[in-house]
C-alpha positions in Angstrom: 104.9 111.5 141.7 102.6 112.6 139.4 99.2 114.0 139.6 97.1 110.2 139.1 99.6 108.3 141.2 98.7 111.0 144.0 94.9 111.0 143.5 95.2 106.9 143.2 96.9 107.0 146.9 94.7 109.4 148.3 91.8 107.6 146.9 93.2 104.3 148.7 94.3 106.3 152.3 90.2 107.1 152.2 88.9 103.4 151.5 91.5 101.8 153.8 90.4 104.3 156.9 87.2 103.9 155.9 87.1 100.5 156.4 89.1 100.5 159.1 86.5 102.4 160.8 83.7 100.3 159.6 85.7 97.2 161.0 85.7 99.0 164.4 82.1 100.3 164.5 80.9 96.8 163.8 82.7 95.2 166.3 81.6 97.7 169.2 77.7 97.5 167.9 78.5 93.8 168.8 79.9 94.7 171.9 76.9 96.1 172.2 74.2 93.2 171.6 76.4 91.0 173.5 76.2 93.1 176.5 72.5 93.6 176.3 71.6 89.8 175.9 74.2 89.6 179.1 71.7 92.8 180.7 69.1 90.5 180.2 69.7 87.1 181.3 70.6 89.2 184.6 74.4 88.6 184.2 75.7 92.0 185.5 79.1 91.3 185.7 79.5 90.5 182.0 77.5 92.9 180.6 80.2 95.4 182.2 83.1 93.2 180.6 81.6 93.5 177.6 81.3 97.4 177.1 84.6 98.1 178.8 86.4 100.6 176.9 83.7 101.1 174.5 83.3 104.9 173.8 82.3 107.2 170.5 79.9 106.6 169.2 78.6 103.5 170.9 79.2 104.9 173.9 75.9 106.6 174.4 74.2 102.9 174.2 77.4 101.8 176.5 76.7 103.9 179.6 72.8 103.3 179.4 73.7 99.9 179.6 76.3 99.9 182.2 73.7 102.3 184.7 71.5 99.3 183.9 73.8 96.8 185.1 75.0 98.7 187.8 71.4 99.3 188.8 70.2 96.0 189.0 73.4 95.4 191.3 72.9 97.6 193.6 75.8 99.8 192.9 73.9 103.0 192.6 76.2 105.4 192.6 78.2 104.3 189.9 74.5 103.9 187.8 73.8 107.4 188.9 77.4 108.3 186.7 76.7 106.3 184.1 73.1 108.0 183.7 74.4 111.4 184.0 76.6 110.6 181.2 74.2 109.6 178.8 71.3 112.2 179.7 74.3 114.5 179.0 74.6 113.3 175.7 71.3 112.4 175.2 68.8 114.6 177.3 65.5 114.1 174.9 65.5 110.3 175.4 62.5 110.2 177.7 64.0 106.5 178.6 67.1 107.7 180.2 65.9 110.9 182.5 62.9 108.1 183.8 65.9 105.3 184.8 68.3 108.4 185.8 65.4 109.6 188.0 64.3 106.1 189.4 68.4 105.9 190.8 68.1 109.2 192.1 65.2 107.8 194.3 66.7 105.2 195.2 69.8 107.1 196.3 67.2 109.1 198.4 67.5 112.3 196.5 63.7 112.9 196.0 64.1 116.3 194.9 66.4 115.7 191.8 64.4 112.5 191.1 61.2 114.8 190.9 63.0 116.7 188.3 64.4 114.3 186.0 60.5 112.4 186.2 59.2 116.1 185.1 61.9 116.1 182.5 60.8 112.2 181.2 56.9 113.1 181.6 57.1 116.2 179.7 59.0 114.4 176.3 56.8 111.6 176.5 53.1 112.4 178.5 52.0 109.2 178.2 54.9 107.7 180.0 53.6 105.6 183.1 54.8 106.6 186.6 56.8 104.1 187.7 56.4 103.2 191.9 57.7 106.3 194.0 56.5 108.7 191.9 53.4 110.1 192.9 51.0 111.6 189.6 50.6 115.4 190.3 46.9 116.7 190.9 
């Protein structure tokens, strides 16, 4: 092969993955909106069908949205995974360490709640308190 041929195949190897990966990345950021219109006609169960298996780099958005769902059914310990996962990967998102801390209330754990509401306050001081959470004198 000469030296063109080779450049012209390399060349062609880049646009193909490239849109390979394009193809995929849209299709999970529509994973995405679908589960989150799901999320908020209150359909719990679908929103989770939707993001299974999502992961990279819509997976962030995919485990905020599955502690969501699993939230507002009552399965708090897998919310409080989910959560703990994406303040991992995400722990300046104010949004996040306030829902992460709210499921630690509700799990009872009062002291690690108190910490992650710190955490939320302290990136965004305006935040509201939500109930539970008493404002510090």
């Amino acid at each position: 092969m000469n030296a063109s041929r080779i450049s012209f195949v390399t060349v062609a190897l880049v646009c193909a993955s490239l849109g390979i990966y394009l193809a995929v990345s849209s299709r999970g950021e529509t994973r995405l909106e679908r589960a989150n219109a799901h999320l908020l006609a209150g359909r719990n169960a679908e929103t989770l069908d939707e993001l299974e298996g999502l992961k990279g780099e819509t997976g962030l958005r995919a485990a905020a949205l599955r502690g969501r769902a699993y939230r507002n059914g009552g399965r708090l310990e897998q919310a409080r995974r989910e959560f703990q996962t994406a303040v991992r990967r995400d722990p300046n998102n104010w949004v996040l360490q306030r829902e992460y801390a709210e499921v630690l209330l509700r799990l009872g754990e009062r002291a690690k709640a108190r910490a992650r509401m710190s955490k939320a306050k302290a990136l965004n001081p305006r935040m509201a308190l939500p109930p539970g959470f008493a404002e510090a004198k």
